[in-house]
C-alpha positions as CSV (number, residue, x, y, z in Angstrom):
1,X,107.3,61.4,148.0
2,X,105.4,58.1,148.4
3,X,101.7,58.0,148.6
4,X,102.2,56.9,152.7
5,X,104.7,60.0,153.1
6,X,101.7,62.7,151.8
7,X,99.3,61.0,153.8
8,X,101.2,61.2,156.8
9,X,102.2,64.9,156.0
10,X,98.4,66.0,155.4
11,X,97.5,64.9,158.6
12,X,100.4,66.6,160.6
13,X,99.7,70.1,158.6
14,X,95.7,69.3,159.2
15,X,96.8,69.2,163.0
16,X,98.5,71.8,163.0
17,X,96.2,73.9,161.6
18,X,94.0,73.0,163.6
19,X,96.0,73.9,166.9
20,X,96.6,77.4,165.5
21,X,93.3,78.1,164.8
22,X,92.1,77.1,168.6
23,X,95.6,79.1,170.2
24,X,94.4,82.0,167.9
25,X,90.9,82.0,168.9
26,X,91.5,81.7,172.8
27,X,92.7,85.5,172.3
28,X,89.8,86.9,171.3
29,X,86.9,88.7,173.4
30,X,83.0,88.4,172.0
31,X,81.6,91.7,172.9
32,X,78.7,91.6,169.9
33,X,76.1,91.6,172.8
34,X,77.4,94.4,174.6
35,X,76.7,98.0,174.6
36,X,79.7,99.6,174.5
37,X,77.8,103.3,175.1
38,X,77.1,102.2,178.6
39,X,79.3,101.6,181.6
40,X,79.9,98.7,181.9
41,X,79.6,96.4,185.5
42,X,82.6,93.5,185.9
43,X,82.3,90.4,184.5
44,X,84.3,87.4,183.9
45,X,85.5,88.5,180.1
46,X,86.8,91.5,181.5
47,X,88.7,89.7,184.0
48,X,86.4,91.0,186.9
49,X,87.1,94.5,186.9
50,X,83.9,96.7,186.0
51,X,84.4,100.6,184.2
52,X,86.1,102.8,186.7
53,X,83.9,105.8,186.7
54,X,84.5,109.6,187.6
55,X,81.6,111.2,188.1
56,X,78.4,110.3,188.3
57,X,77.8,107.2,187.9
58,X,74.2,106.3,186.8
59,X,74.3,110.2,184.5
60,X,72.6,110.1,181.6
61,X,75.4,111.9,180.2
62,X,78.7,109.3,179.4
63,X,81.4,110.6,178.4
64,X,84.1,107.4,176.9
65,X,87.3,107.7,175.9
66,X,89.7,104.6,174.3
67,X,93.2,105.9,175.1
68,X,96.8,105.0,175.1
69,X,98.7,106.2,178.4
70,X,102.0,106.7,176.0
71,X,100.1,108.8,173.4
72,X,101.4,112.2,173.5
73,X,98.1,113.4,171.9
74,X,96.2,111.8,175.0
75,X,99.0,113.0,177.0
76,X,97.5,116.7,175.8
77,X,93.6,115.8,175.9
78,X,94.3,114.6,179.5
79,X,94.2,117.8,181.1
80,X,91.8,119.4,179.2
81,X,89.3,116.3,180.0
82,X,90.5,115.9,183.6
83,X,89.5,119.7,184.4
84,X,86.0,119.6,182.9
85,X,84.9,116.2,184.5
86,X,86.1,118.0,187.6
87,X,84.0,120.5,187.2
88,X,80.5,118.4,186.0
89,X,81.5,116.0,188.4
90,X,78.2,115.7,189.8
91,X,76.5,115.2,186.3
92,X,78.7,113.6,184.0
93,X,80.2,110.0,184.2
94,X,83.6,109.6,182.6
95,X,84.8,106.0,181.9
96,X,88.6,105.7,180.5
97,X,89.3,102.2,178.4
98,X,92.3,100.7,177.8
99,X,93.8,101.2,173.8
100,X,97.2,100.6,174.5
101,X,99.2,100.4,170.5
102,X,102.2,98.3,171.4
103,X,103.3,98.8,168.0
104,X,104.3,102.7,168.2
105,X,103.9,102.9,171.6
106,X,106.2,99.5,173.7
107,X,105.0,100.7,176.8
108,X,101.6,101.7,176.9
109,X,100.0,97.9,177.6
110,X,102.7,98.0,180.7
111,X,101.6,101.7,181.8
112,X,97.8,100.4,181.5
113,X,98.2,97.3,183.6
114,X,99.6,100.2,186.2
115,X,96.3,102.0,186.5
116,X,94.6,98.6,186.2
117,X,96.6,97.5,188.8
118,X,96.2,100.5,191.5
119,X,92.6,100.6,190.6
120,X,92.1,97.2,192.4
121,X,93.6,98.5,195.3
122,X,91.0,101.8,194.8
123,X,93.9,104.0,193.6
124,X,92.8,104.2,189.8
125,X,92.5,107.6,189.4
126,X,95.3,108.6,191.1
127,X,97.7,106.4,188.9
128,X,95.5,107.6,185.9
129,X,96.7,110.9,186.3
130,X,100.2,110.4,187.8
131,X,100.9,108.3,184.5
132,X,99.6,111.0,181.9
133,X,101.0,113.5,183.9
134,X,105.0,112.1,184.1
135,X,104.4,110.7,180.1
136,X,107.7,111.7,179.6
137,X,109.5,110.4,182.2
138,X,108.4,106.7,181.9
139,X,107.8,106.7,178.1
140,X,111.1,105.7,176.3
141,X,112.7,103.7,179.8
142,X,113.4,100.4,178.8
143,X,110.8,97.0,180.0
144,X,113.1,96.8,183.9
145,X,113.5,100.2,184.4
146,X,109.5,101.1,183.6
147,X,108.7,98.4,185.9
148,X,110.7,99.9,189.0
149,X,109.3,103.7,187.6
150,X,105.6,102.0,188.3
151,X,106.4,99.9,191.2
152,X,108.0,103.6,192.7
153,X,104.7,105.2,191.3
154,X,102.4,102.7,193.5
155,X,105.0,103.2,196.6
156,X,104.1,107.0,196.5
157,X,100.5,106.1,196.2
158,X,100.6,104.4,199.2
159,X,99.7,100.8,197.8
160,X,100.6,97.1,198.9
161,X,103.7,97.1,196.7
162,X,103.9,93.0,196.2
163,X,100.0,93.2,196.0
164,X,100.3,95.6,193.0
165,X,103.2,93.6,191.6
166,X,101.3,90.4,191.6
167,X,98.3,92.2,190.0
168,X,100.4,93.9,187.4
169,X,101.3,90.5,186.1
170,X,98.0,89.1,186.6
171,X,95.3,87.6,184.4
172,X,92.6,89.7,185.4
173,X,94.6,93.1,184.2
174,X,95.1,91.3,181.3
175,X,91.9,90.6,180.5
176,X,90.5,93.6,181.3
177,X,92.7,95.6,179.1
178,X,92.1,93.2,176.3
179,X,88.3,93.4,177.4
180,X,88.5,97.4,176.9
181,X,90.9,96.7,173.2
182,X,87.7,94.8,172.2
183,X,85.2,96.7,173.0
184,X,87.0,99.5,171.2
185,X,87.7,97.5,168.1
186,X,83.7,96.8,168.1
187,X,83.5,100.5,168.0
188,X,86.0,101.0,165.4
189,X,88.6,102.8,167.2
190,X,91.7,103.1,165.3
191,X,93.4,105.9,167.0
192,X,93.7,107.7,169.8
193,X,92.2,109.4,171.9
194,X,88.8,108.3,170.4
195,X,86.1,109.9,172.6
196,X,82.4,109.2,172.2
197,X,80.1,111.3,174.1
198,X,76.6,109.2,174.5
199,X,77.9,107.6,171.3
200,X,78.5,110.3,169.0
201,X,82.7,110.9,168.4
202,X,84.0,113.8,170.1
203,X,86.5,115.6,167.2
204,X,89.9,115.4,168.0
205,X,89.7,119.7,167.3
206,X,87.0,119.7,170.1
207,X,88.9,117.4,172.2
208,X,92.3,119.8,172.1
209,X,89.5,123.1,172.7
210,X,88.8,123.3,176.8
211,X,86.3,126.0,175.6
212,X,84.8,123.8,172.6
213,X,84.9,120.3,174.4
214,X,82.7,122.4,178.0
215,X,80.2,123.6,175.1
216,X,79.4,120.7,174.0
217,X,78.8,119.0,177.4
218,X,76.8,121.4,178.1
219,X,74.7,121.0,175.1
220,X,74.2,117.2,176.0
221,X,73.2,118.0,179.9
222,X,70.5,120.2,178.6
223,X,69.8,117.9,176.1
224,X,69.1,115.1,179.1
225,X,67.8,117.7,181.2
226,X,70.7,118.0,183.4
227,X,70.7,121.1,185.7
228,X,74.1,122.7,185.5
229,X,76.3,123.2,188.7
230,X,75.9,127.0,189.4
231,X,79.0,127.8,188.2
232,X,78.6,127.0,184.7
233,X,75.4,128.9,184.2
């Protein structure tokens, strides 16, 4: 190769380098500054959608966890976490991220932009649970057929079908669930369900325990000084 030839390739593979290194980087979220123990208010890196909440909101007493909607583990947790924030629902917040793993799981980033989807039309609960809770139905139907199973899913919710179509698609679900993936890779999630209560992982043996998981909320209310609904006393 003459000496004109290598120059002319080293500046093409310098370019291109280049250009990958700027497509790679416009992927990735900086959440060093954030405090990934607190609920978190919308901004424009989470595509505008804040931490949906059950519970109490402003509770000193946060309950987080980073799950997969096509996890059958999560799939268990889910009732077992659902029925206790029920019943602190006046003193504990609960704040469910996005940690969707493509890799084992095709259609968990699809069943996420669902619940992302119906939250922005206030239905985020309510898809939460219907999607845990029909796991097996949606979980090995191919990329069409989950689509109309979700579009059905928001039709029984009583959503704006095209609305929730449009948003399912959109780049503010997107960015919110890559927002949430973040925020869980700064906390050095690797699996899930990964639950921190006020920062401190839950154990998955705790998580599976109804009986061990409402001990150990109780211990952190009356650690914060949280008076217990009168039922739990």
């Amino acid at each position: 190769m003459s000496n004109k030839a290598w120059i002319i390739f080293a500046v093409v593979a310098v370019g291109l380098l280049t250009a990958l290194v700027v497509v790679s980087g416009r992927g990735k979220v900086d959440v060093n500054s954030i405090d990934t123990r607190s609920v978190l208010s919308a901004s424009e890196a989470s595509g505008n959608i804040a931490d949906q909440v059950y519970g109490k909101a402003d509770s000193k007493v946060i309950l987080i966890e980073y799950g997969d909607f096509q996890c059958p583990t999560c799939g268990t947790v889910h009732p077992i976490v659902k029925s206790l924030t029920e019943k602190y629902k006046g003193q504990v917040a609960f704040v469910f991220r996005n940690f969707p793993l493509p890799t084992i799981h095709p259609n968990a980033r699809a069943a996420a932009a669902a619940v992302e989807a119906a939250g922005l039309q206030g239905k985020y609960w309510e898809m939460h649970n219907k999607i845990f809770e029909s796991q097996t139905a949606w979980s090995s139907l191919s990329a069409n057929d989950r689509g109309s199973y979700f579009t059905n899913a928001a039709k029984e919710l009583g959503l704006n079908v095209d609305t929730f179509n449009a948003d399912l698609a959109g780049a503010n679900v997107t960015k919110k669930i890559s927002f949430d993936q973040a925020l869980g890779k700064k906390d050095k999630v690797s699996a899930t369900p990964t639950v921190f209560l006020n920062g401190q992982t839950v154990e998955l043996g705790t998580l599976t325990d109804r009986t061990k998981l409402d001990d150990l909320l109780k211990a952190e209310m009356k650690k914060q000084n949280i008076e217990l609904p009168a039922e739990a006393k």
